[in-house]
N, C-alpha and C positions, 0 to 999 in steps of 0.2 A: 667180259670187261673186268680188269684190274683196279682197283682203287688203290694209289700211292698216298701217303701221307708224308710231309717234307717238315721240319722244325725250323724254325728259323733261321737257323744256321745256316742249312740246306739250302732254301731260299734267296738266302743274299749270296751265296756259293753262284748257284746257279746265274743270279741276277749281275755277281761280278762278272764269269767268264762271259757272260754275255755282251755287256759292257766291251770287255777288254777285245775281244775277239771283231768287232767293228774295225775298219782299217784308218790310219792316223792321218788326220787330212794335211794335204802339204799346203805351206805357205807358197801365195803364187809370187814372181819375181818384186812385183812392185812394194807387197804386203813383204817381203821380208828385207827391203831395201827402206820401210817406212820403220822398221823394228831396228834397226842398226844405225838406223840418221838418227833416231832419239839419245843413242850414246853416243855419236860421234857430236852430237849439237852441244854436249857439255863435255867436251872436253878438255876445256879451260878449269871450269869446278874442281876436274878430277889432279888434273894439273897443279893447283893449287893447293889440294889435299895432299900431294907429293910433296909439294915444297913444304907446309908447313910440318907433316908428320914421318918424312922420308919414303925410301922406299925398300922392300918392296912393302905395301901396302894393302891393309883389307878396308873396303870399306862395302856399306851393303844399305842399301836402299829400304828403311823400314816400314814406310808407308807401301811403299808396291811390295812387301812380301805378305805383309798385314790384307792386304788385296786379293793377293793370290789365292792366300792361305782363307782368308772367306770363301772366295771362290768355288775351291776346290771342298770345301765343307757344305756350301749350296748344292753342290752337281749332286757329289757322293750323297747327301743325306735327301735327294729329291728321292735316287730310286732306293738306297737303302735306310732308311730312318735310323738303324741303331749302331751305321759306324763310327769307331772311335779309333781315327788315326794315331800311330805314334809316328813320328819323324825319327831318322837313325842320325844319331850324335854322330854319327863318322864322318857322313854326307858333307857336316859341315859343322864343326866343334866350336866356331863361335857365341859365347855365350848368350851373348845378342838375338842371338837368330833363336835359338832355344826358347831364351826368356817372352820375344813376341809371340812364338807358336804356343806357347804355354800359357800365353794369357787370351787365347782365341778356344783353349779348352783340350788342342792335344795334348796326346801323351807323347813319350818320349822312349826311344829305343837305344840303351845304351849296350855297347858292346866291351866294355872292358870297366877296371877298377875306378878309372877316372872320370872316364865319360859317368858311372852310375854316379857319384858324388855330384858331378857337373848338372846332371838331371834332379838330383835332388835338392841342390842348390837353389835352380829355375822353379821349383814349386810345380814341379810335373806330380799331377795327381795321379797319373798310370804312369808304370815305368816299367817294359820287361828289359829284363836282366840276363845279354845270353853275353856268348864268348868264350872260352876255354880256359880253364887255371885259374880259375878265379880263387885266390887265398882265406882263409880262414878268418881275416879280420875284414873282407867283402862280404862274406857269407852274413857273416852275422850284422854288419850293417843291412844288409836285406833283409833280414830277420826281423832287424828292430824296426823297418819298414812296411814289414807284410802287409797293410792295407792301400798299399800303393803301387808292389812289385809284384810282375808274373815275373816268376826266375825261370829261363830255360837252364837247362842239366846238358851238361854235357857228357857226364861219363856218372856210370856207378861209383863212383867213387867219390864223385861229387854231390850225390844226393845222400850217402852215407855220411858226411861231412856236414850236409845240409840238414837232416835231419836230427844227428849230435848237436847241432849248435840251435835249433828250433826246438826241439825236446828243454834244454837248458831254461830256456825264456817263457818254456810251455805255449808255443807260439805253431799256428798250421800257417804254411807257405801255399800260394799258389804258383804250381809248376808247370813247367811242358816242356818236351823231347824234341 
């Protein structure tokens, strides 16, 4: 008999694919005909949103994503107690949408110069930092952030960069490939 020992990392590794690996249950006809009459029953509201702020138009429902976004922090933290989602700014760059996930305690994943500002804006207390090219006056705004940003590296050359501009501020980065 073998005895394994697992870290916690290990653990919720294992406890996601397990999770994930369950198959996705479908909506039956009627249950996704009651999901679709809910937007089609205000479609006067959304109509009126058009007139008054043109088109095309974003608008987004912040009670039902404040909903969701409990929700999904309920399930996840039932079986893994120490996940700490970040949402990807690409998904969806509205500030709005940022600022309510941020105040339910995600973090935020931004993938370019803009999005990281846009995330630091929202008062994202975690914030990884990937994407390619990232320039010298990014860098070191994540520098001046390090207790907030995992930077992902994209190339040698970017953690040479990274490191110059952390050295300067006497500042350690937390990274990952």
């Amino acid at each position: 008999s073998r005895t394994v020992m697992t870290t916690s990392s290990e653990d919720s590794s294992r406890r996601m694919a397990e999770l994930l690996s369950r198959p996705t249950p479908r909506l039956e006809p009627d249950q996704l005909a009651a999901y679709v009459r809910r937007y089609l029953d205000r479609r006067e509201s959304f109509l009126k949103l058009v007139d008054s702020h043109g088109a095309p138009l974003y608008a987004f429902d912040r009670a039902a994503l404040l909903k969701r976004g409990r929700e999904f922090l309920e399930v996840f933290r039932s079986r893994i107690p120490d996940v700490h989602p970040c949402y990807a700014l690409k998904s969806n760059n509205y500030p709005g949408v940022a600022q309510a996930l941020v105040g339910l305690g995600y973090g935020l994943d931004a993938s370019s110069g803009e999005e990281f500002r846009m995330a630091l804006d929202a008062g994202a207390a975690k914030i990884i930092f990937s994407g390619p090219g990232k320039t010298d006056e990014e860098l070191d705004l994540a520098v001046a952030n390090a207790s907030r940003v995992i930077h992902m590296l994209d190339s040698p050359a970017e953690l040479g960069n990274l490191e110059r501009i952390a050295a300067l501020r006497g500042v350690t980065m937390t990274c990952g490939v």
